[in-house]
N, C-alpha and C positions, 0 to 999 in steps of 0.2 A: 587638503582640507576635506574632512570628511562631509558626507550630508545629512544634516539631520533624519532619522525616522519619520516618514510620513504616518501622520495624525487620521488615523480610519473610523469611522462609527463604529461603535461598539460589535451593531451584529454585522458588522461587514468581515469580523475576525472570525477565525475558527472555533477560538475560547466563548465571544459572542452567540454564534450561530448553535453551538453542541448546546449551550447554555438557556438559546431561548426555545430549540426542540428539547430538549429534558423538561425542561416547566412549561412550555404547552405540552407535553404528555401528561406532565403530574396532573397540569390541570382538570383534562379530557376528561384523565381516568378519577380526578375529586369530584367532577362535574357527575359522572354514571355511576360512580359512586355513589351519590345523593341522590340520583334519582332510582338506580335499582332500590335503594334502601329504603327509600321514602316510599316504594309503592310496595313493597314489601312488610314495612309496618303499618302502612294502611290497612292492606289485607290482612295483616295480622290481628288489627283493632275491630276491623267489620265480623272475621271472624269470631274475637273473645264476645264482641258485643252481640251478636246472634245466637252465642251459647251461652250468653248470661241470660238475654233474653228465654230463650229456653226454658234455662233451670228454673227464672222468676215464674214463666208460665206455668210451669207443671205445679212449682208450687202453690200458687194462686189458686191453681184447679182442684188441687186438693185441700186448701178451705172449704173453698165454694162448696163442694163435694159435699165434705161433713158436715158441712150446716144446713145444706140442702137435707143429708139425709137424716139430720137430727129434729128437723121441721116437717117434715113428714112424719116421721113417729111420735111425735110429742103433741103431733096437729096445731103448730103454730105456723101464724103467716111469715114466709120470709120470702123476700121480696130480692130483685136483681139490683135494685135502686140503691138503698138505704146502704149496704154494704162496701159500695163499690168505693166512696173518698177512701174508707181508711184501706181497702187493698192498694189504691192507685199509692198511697203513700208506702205501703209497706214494698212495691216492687219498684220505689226509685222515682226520683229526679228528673222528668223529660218523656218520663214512658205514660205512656195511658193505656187505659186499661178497660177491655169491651166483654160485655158477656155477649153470645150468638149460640142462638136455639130455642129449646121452649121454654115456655113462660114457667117461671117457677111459683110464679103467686097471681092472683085476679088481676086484672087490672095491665099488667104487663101486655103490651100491646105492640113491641117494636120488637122484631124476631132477631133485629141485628144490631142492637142496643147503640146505635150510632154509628156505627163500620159502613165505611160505603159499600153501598149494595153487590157493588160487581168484585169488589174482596171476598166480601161475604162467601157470595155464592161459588168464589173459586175453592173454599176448603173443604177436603177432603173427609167426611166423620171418620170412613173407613181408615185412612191414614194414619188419623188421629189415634182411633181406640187403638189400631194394632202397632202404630211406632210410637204409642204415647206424649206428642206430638207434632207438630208440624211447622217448620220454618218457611219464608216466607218474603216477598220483596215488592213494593207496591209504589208507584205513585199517585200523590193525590192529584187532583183536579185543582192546577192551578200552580203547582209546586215544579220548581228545574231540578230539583233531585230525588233520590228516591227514601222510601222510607221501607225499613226494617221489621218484620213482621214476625211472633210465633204464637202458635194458638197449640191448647192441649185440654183435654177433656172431664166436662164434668157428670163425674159416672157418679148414680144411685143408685145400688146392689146390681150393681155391672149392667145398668142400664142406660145408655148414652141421652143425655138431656140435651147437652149443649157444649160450647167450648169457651173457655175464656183466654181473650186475642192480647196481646199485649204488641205497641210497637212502638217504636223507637227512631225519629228522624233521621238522617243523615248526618246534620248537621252538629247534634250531639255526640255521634262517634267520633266525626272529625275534632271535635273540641279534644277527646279523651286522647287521639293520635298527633294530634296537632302540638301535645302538651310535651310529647316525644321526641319530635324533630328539634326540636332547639336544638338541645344537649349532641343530639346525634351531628348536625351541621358542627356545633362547635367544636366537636371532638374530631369531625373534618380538616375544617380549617387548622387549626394547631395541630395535625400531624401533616397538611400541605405543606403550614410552613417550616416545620421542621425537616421535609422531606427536599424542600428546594433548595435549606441552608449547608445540605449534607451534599447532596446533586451538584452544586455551585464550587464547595469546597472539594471535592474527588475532581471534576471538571477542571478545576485549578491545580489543582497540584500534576496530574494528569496532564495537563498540556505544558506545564514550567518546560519541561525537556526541549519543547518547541519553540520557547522564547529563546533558551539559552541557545541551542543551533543558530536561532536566528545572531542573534549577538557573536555569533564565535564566526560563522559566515562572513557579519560586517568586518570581522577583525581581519580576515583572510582577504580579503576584496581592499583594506587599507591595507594589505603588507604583510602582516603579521603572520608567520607561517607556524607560529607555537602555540596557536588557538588549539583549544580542545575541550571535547563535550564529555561532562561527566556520564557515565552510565547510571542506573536504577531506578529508570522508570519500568513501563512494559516495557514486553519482548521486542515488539514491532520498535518502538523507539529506541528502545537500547541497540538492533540491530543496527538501525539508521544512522546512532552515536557513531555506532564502532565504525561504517563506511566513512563516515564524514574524516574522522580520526585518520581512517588507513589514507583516505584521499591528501588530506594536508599535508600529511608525512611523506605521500609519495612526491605533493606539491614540492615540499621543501629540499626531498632529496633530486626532483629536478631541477631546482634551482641552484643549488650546490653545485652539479652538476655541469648544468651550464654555465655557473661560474670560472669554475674551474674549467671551462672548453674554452671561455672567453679569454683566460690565462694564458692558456695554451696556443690558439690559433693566434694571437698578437704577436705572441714572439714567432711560431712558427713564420708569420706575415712577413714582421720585424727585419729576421735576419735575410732572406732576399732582398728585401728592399733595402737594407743595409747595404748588401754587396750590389745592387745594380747602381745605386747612386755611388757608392766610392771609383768605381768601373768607369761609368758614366761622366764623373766629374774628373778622373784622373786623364780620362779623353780627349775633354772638353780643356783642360788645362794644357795639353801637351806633353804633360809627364810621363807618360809610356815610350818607350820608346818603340820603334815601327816595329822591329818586330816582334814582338809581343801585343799588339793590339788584336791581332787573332784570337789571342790568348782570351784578352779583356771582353770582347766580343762574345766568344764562346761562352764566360762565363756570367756573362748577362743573358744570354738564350739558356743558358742552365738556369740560372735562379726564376728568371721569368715562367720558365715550363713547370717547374715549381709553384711558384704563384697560380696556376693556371689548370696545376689537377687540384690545388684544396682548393678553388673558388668553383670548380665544376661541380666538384663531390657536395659541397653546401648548397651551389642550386640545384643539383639531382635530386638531395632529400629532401629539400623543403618543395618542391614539386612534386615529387614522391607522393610527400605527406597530404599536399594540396589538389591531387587527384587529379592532377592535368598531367598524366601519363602516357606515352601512347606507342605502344612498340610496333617495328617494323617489320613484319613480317614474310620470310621466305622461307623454300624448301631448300634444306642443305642437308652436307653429310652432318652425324649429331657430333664427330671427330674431328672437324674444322675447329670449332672456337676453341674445344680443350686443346689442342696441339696451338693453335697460333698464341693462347695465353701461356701455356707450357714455355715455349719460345722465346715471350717476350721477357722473363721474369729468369730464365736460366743464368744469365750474366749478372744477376741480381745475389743470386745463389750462389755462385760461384764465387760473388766478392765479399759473402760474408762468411764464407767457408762452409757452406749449407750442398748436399748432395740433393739435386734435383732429378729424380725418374718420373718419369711417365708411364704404364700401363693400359693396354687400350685393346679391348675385343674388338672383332668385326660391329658395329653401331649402324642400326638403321639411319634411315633421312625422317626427320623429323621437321615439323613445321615452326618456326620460333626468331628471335630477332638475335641473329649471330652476334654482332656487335655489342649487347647489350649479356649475351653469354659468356663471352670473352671478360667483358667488364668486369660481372660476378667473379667467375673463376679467377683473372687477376689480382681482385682482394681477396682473396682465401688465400689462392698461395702466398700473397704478400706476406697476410697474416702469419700464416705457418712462418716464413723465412724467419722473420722476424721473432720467433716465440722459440725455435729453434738454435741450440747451443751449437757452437765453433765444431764443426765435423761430423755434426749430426745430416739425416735425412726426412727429404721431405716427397711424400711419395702419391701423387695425381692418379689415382685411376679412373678408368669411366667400362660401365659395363649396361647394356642392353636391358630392358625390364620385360617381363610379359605380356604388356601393355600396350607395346611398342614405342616408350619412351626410354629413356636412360637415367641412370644414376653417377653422377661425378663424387668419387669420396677425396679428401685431402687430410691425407695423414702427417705427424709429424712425432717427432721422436724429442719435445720439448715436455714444460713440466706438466700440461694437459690443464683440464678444465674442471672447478671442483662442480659434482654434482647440482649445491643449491646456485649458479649460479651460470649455467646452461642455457638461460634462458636471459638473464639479466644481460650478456656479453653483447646482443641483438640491440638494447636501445641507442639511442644516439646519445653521444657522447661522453659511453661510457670508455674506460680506458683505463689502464694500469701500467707499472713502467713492469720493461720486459728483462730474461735475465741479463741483456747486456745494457739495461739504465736508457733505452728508449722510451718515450712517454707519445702515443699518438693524437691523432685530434679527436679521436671515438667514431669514425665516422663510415671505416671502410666494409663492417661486418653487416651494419645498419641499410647500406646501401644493397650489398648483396642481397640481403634476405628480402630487401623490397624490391629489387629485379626478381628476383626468385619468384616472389609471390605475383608479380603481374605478368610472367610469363607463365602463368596458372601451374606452378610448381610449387616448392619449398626448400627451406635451408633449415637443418637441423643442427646441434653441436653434442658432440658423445665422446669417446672414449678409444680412442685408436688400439688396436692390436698390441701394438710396442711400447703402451702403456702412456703414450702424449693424447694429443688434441685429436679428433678425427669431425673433419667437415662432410656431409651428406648431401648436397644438391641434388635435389630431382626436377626432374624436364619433362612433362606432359608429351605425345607424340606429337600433339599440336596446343600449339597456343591459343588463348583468346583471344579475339578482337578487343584492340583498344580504341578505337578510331573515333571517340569522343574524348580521348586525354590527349595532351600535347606534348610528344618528347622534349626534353630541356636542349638535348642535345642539337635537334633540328633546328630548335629556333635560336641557338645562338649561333647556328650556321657550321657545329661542330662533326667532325667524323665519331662514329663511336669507340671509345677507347679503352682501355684498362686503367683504373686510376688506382694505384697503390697508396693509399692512405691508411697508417696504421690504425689498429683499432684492439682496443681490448687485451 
């Protein structure tokens, strides 16, 4: 029974969490958005508005100007008063409008036509006549913000009188910029949201890759070893497909695999125990006659020592595997275990018509666990015999390294090892039938090569001379310390042995 999906909050998922950093960014960056803008078109409005002011001024001043100087020449009264509603009208809406300097007619008696005093006194004539006039920033007495100022001059025949002040609140420019920000907010908001519905939808399709993994994972975790993730997302996910992919496949072909070991080791099981119960019951029946119970006997300690190297070789690698290893370490000659394995396996050779030599230089002493060398080399030449046709040779050498370790090779004159598959021969329970219709249990090359490796060496497989299989074992001058793994061998109370177990 499978288990449902657990049910997560939204942002506790990946798609969630990318999803609410994307739109709190969007939003950050709508939020400074709005405000660089908004102090940007303020300034932009205080500016138009201070050069509108301006322009009104100088115009204004040059009324005043003409009428002043058309009042002098004609000798009529004109006065600063009378004039001033219809200029305030003509320069706008909110702005008022000061005349400041001398009196242009009798009777004028205020030098600063209503301008607070301390304005007044801050403008410049000088300023005025030569920049034609003067901007300007003031608050009044009594006011939280400020008010907008320009004054510009009123000249008769290039004689400086006075200036006429024009200003303008604050609060009337913010009206003019305020009328701005709407539109500008709006045109905000509808490109957030359209930026989040875009952000959402790439987010989503973008992370699909991740659901489906996830989905195709459940499948593999129920059984299902023909799950697989489509490609064409990103890189980074598409690469992660294609792992996931190669992994399942590998999953599947270890399963096969070990199917197929479990085929194998049954019957291998099977047929000793077949022959120790037939042995055993014909015994127990009286059916043998005496002399032959020798016979019957013998051939129950045969099939039993059978049973007894494939259940060694299955707890060596799966302890192997489970890193409770732990080799025995002495100084010997590096000549001892090749010759004593050479030895044990020659009558082996001999009965399948297989030529057995040895080759062996002078070999230093080397520090390493003999028994568990012996082991190794036993499956190799097993191997060879086995892969080896009816009169063929199989030919052990061990030679000395620079190092001061050695190299054991194991040649054989069988059909050899194709290149892509050098490497594959090494797992457990791989296996193929040999040319004389043997099928092994996959298990004796698998063992080698993990002796090999914790006696800080290796096992390679190449391409012999005479055109077969050739084995490589190298032996370190010394071994490393194991003495945190647990030989399998010690703790079933075993001697170390050679286990011929075919393989591959």
């Amino acid at each position: 029974m499978s288990t449902p999906p657990v049910r997560r909050r939204p942002w506790a998922s990946l798609w969630g969490r990318v999803a609410l950093g994307a739109v709190g960014g969007l939003v950050v960056a709508a939020v400074l958005f709005v405000a660089v803008g908004a102090s940007l078109i303020r300034g932009q409005a205080t500016s138009q508005a201070t050069t509108e002011l301006d322009r009104q001024a100088r115009a204004v001043a040059d009324i005043v100007s003409e009428r002043a100087a058309l009042a002098l020449d004609t000798g009529q009264v004109f006065s600063t008063r009378e004039p001033i509603g219809n200029l305030e009208e003509l320069a706008g809406e909110g702005t008022r409008l000061y005349y400041v300097g001398l009196a242009l007619s009798p009777g004028a008696a205020d030098p600063f036509g209503g301008l607070p005093e301390t304005v007044a006194r801050d403008l410049d004539p000088d300023m005025i006549v030569r920049d034609g006039a003067q901007v300007f920033e003031f608050t009044p007495t009594g006011a939280r913000t400020p008010t907008y100022g320009a004054a510009a001059p009123v000249l008769v025949n290039d004689r400086y009188l006075g200036a006429i002040v024009l200003t303008r609140p604050q609060g009337e420019v913010a009206a003019a910029w305020g009328s701005i920000i709407v539109p500008v907010l709006f045109a905000v908001l509808a490109g957030l949201v359209v930026a989040v519905g875009l952000v959402l939808w790439i987010i989503r399709r973008a992370t699909r890759p991740l659901r489906d993994l996830e989905q195709a994972a459940r499948r593999v975790a129920e059984g299902d070893l023909k799950a697989e993730v489509a490609e064409g997302g990103a890189e980074e996910l598409d690469a992660v497909a294609r792992s996931f992919n190669a992994m399942v496949e590998q999953l599947a072909r270890r399963d096969r695999m070990a199917r197929e070991f479990l085929m194998r080791v049954t019957h291998d099981l099977r047929t000793p125990l077949t022959a120790i119960r037939g042995h055993a019951l014909a015994l127990s029946d009286g059916v043998v006659p005496a002399e032959a119970v020798p016979r019957s006997l013998s051939a129950i300690a045969s099939e039993a020592t059978r049973l007894e190297v494939l259940v060694t070789d299955l707890l060596d690698l799966a302890r192997m595997d489970a890193d409770r290893f732990r080799v025995n370490l002495a100084r010997i000659p590096a000549g001892d275990p090749v010759r004593a394995a050479v030895d044990a396996l020659s009558s082996m050779a001999t009965a399948d018509g297989v030529h057995l030599t040895l080759q062996m230089d002078a070999l230093p002493e080397i520090t390493t666990d003999p028994g568990r060398v012996q082991q190794a080399i036993g499956n190799l030449i097993d191997n060879a015999i086995r892969w080896t046709p009816d009169g063929g040779t199989v030919t052990v050498s061990a030679t000395a390294r620079p190092d001061g370790g050695v190299t054991v090779d194991i040649d054989d004159t069988g059909p050899g090892i194709p290149p892509g598959q050098r490497e594959e021969i090494f797992e457990p329970f791989t296996s193929a039938e040999t040319p004389s219709g043997q099928v092994g249990a996959g298990l004796g090359l698998a063992i080698a090569r993990s002796l090999a490796r914790a006696l800080g060496g290796d096992l390679t497989a190449g391409e012999s001379p005479d055109g077969g299989a050739r084995f490589a074992l190298e032996l370190p001058a010394a071994a490393p310390e194991g003495g945190d793994r647990e030989s399998p061998s010690m703790v079933d109370g075993d001697s170390h042995t050679a286990s011929p177990v075919r393989m591959g």
